[in-house]
C-alpha positions in Angstrom: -12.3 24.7 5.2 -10.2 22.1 2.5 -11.9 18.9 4.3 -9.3 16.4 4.3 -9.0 13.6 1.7 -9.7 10.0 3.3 -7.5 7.1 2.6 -8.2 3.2 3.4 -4.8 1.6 3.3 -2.4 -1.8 4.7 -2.3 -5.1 4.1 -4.7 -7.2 1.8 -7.5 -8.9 3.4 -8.0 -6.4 6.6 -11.3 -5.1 5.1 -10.3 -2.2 3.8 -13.4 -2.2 0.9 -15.4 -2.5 3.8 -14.6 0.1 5.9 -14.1 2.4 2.7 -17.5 2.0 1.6 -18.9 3.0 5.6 -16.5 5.8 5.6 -18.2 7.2 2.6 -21.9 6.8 3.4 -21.2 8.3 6.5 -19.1 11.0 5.1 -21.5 11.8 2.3 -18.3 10.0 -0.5 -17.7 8.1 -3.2 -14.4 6.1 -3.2 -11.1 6.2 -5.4 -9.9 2.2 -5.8 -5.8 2.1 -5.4 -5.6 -1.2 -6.3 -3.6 -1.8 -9.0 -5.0 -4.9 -9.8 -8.5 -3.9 -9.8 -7.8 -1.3 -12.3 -8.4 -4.7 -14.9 -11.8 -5.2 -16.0 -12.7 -9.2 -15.8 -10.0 -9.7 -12.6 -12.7 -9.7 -10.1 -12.7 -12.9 -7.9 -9.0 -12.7 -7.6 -8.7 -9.5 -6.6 -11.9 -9.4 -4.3 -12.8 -6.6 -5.8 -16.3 -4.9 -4.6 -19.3 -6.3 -5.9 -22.1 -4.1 -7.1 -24.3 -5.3 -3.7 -21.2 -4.9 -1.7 -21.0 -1.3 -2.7 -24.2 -0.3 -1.2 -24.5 2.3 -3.6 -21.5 4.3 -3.1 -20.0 5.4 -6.2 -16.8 3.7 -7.1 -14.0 5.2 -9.3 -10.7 3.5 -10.6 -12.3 0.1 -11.0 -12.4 -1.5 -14.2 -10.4 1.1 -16.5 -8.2 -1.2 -17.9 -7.7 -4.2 -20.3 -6.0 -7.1 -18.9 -3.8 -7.0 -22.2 -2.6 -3.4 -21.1 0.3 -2.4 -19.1 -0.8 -0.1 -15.6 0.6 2.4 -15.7 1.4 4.5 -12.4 1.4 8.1 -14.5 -1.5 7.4 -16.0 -2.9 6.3 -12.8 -1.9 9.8 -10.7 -3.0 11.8 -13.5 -7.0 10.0 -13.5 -7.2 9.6 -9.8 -6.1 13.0 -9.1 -8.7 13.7 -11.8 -11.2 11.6 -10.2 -10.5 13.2 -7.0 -11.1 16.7 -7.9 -14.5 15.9 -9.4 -15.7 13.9 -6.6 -14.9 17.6 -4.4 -16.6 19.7 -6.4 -19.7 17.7 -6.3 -19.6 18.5 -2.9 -18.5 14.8 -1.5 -15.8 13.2 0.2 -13.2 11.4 -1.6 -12.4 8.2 0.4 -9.4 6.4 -1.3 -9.0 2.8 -0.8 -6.0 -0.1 -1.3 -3.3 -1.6 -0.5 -0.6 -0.7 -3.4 1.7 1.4 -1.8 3.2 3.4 -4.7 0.0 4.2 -6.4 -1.2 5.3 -3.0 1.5 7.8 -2.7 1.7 9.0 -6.4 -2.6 10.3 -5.7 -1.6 11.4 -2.4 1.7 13.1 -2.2 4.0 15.3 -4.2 5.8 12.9 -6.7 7.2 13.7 -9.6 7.5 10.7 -11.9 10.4 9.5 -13.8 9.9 9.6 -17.5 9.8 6.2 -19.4 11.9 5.0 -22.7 9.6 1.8 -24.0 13.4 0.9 -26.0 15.4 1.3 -22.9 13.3 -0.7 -21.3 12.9 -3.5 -23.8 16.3 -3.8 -23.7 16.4 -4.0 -20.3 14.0 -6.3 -20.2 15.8 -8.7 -22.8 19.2 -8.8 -20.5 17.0 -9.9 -17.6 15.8 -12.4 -19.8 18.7 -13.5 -20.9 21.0 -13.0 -18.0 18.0 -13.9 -15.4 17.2 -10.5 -12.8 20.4 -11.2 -10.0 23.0 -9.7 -12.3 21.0 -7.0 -12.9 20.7 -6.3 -9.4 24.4 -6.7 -8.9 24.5 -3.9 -11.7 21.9 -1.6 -9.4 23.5 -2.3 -6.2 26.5 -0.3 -8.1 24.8 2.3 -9.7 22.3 2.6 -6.3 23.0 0.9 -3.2 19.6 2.1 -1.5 17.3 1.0 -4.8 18.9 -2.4 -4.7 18.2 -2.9 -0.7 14.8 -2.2 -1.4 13.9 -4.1 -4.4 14.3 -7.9 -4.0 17.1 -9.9 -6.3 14.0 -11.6 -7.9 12.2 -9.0 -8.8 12.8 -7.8 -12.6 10.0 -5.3 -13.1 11.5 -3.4 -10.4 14.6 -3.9 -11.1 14.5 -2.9 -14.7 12.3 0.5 -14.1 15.3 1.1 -11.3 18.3 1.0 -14.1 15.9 3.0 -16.7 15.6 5.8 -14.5 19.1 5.6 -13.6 20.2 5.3 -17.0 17.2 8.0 -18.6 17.8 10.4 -15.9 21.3 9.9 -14.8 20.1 10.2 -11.6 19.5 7.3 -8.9 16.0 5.7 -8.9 15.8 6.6 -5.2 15.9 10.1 -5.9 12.5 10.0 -8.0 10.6 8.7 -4.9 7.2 10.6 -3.8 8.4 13.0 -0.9 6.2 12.3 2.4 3.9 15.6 1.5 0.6 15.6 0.2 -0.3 17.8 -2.2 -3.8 18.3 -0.8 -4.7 17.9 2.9 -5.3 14.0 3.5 -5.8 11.4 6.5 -4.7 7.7 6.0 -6.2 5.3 8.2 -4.2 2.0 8.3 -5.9 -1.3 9.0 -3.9 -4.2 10.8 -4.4 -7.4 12.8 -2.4 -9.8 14.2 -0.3 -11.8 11.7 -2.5 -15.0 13.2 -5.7 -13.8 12.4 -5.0 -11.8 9.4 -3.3 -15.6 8.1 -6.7 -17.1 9.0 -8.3 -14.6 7.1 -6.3 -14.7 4.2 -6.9 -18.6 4.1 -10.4 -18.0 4.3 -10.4 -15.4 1.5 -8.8 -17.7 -1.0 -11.8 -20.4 0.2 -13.8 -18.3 -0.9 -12.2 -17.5 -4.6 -11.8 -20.8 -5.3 -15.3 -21.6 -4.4 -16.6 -18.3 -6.9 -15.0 -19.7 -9.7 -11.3 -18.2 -9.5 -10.4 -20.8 -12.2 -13.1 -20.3 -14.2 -12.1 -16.4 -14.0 -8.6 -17.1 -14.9 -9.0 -19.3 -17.7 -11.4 -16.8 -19.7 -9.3 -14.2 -19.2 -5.6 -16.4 -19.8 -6.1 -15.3 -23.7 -5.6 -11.8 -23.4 -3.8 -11.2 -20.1 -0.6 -8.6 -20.2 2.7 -9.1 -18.5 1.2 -7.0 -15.5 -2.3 -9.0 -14.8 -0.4 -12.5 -15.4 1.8 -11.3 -12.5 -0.7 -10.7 -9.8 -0.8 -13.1 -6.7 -3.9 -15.9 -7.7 -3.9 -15.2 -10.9 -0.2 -16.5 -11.9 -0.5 -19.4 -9.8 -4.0 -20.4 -11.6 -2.4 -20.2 -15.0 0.7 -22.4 -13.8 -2.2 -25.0 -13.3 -3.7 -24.3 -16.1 -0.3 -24.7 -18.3 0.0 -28.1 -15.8 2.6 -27.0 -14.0 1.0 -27.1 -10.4 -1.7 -29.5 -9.4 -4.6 -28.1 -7.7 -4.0 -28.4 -4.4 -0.6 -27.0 -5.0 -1.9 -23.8 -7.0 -4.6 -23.0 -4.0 -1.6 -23.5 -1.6 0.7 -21.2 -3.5 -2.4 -18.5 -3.9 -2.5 -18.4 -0.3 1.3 -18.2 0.6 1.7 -15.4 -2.5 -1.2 -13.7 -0.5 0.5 -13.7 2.9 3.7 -13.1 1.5 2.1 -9.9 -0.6 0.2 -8.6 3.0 3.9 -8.5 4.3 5.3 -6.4 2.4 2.5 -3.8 2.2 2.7 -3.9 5.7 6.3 -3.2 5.5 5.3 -0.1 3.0 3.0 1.7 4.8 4.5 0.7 8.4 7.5 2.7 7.2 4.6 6.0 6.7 4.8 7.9 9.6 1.5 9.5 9.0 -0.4 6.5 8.9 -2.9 6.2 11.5 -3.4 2.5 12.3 -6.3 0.8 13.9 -7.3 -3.0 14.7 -8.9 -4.4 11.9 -11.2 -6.8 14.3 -11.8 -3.8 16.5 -15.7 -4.0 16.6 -15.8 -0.4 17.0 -13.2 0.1 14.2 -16.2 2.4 12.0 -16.4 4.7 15.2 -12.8 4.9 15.6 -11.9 5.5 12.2 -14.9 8.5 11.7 -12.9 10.2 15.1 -9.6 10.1 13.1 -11.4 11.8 10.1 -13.3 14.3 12.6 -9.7 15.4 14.5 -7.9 16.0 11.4 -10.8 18.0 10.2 -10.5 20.0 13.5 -6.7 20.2 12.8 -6.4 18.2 16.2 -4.4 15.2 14.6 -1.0 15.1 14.7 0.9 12.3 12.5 2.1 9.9 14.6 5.7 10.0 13.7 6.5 6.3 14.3 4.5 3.4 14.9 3.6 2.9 18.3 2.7 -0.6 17.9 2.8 -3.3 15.6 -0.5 -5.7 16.2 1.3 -8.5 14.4 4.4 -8.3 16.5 
C-alpha cells in the first residue's frame, strides 16, 4: 500500500508548523516546507519559520536553500521537493508537507507542467511595467486572457508579467498552464481555518511577537543583499520602507499586520477554491486527533474529497 502524502495547508498564522511537526512524530515523518519565503536563509523572524527547538527533532526539508539575493523559483522548487519527497519514502517515513503558498503547493502535489521562462522576455516585460506602471499591462492581459486577468489583481506586476510571458512564449493563455486538480502521487491535504476574528487576533499577536525578536534587526542585516523576491514578502518590505524613512514605526508594524491579514485572505481564497481540501478548526483542541483520522481514512481509501466546502469558519 502507496501511503498517502500529508499536506498542512491555509491561511498564515493557523499553526500549520505546528500541527505539521505532530503529524510527523506521530506518523513516523519528516516535513517538506512550502513556504516560499522560508526557502531564504536569514528570513526567519518574518517568516516565523520553525526554530530548531520548535522542531522537536523532526527533520525539516526546503528551509534555508536559498540566498535572499536569488530569485525562487517555482521549477526549481517542484523539481527538489518532489526530490525531497521521494527520499523521505524510501527511508521508510512519511512525508508531511507544510505552507501556505498555494502554487508551490500544487506544483509538489499535482500534475503541472510548467511554462518555460525567457529571462529577455521578461526583462522587457518588466521594463514596460516600469515604465508604463502594471494597470496597462493588465488591460493588455485582460485581452489576450480574460480569466488570467480576473485572477491576478491590477497591482500586481510579477504576476502580471509571468501571465504575458507565457502568453507571448507559448502562444497559449497563461490559464492553460495551470496545475490540473490531480496529484501525481496519492496525497491528503488537511486545511486549517478559524474564524476571521480570531485568526486577526492571532495574526496581531504574531507580528508582537516579530517585532519583539528583532524583525528589524533581521531586516536591516539582510536589506544589503535582498532580491526582488525576498524584498517583496509581507514584514519584510514594510521594515525596509522604515528603514529607507518612508514609514514611521508605528506605521510599518501597522502595515505588517494589515499585509499579513490581507496575505491570509487570499490563501484562503486559494485553497478554499480546492475541492479536496479537508478543513478543520484551527482552535479545535482536538485538532491533532482529528487531523491523524483524516490521514487514517484516506489510508483506508474511506476519504472521499469533499467536492465543495461545506463551511467557511470565517463566514
Amino acid at each position: 500500500m502507496v501511503r498517502p502524502v500529508v499536506a498542512v495547508v491555509g491561511p498564515t498564522a493557523t499553526g500549520k508548523s505546528d500541527l505539521g511537526v505532530a503529524l510527523a512524530l506521530a506518523l513516523g515523518g519528516e516535513v517538506v516546507n512550502a513556504d516560499a519565503m522560508q526557502l531564504y536563509r536569514g528570513m526567519d523572524i518574518g517568516t516565523a519559520k520553525v526554530t530548531d527547538a520548535e522542531r522537536r527533532g523532526v527533520p525539516h526539508h526546503q528551509l534555508d536553500v536559498l540566498d535572499v539575493g536569488q530569485d525562487a523559483s517555482v521549477a526549481a522548487y517542484q523539481r527538489d521537493a518532489r526530490r525531497d519527497v521521494a527520499a523521505v519514502g524510501a527511508r521508510g517515513a512519511r512525508a508531511v508537507v507544510v505552507g501556505g503558498s498555494g502554487l508551490y503547493v500544487r506544483a509538489l502535489l499535482d500534475r503541472m507542467e510548467l511554462a518555460p521562462v525567457d529571462p529577455e522576455v521578461r526583462a522587457r516585460l518588466e521594463a514596460r511595467a516600469e515604465q508604463e506602471g502594471p494597470g496597462l499591462l493588465h488591460d493588455e492581459l485582460a485581452r489576450l486572457d480574460p480569466a488570467a486577468a480576473a485572477a491576478i489583481g491590477r497591482a500586481n506586476t510579477r504576476r502580471i508579467v509571468r501571465a504575458l510571458e507565457v502568453i507571448e512564449i507559448t502562444g497559449r493563455p497563461w490559464t492553460a498552464a495551470l496545475p490540473e486538480q490531480e496529484y501525481v502521487a496519492p496525497a491528503v491535504q488537511i486545511g486549517l481555518d478559524c474564524a476571521r476574528d480570531v485568526l486577526d487576533a492571532r495574526v496581531e499577536a504574531r507580528v508582537d511577537r516579530m517585532w519583539r525578536r528583532g524583525l528589524v534587526e533581521e531586516v536591516t542585516a539582510l536589506a544589503p543583499r535582498m532580491g526582488r523576491t525576498a524584498a517583496r514578502a509581507v514584514g519584510y518590505a514594510q521594515v525596509l520602507a522604515l528603514l529607507r524613512g518612508e514609514l514611521g514605526t508605528d506605521e510599518a508594524r501597522a502595515s505588517v499586520v494589515a499585509g499579513t491579514r490581507r496575505l491570509a485572505r487570499k490563501q484562503m481564497g486559494w485553497f478554499g477554491r480546492d475541492p479536496r481540501v479537508h478543513w478543520l478548526d484551527a482552535a479545535d483542541p482536538d485538532l491533532l486527533d482529528r487531523a491523524l483520522a483524516l490521514v487514517a481514512a484516506a489510508e483506508a481509501g474511506l476519504l472521499v474529497d469533499p467536492g465543495t466546502r461545506s463551511r467557511r469558519l470565517g463566514s
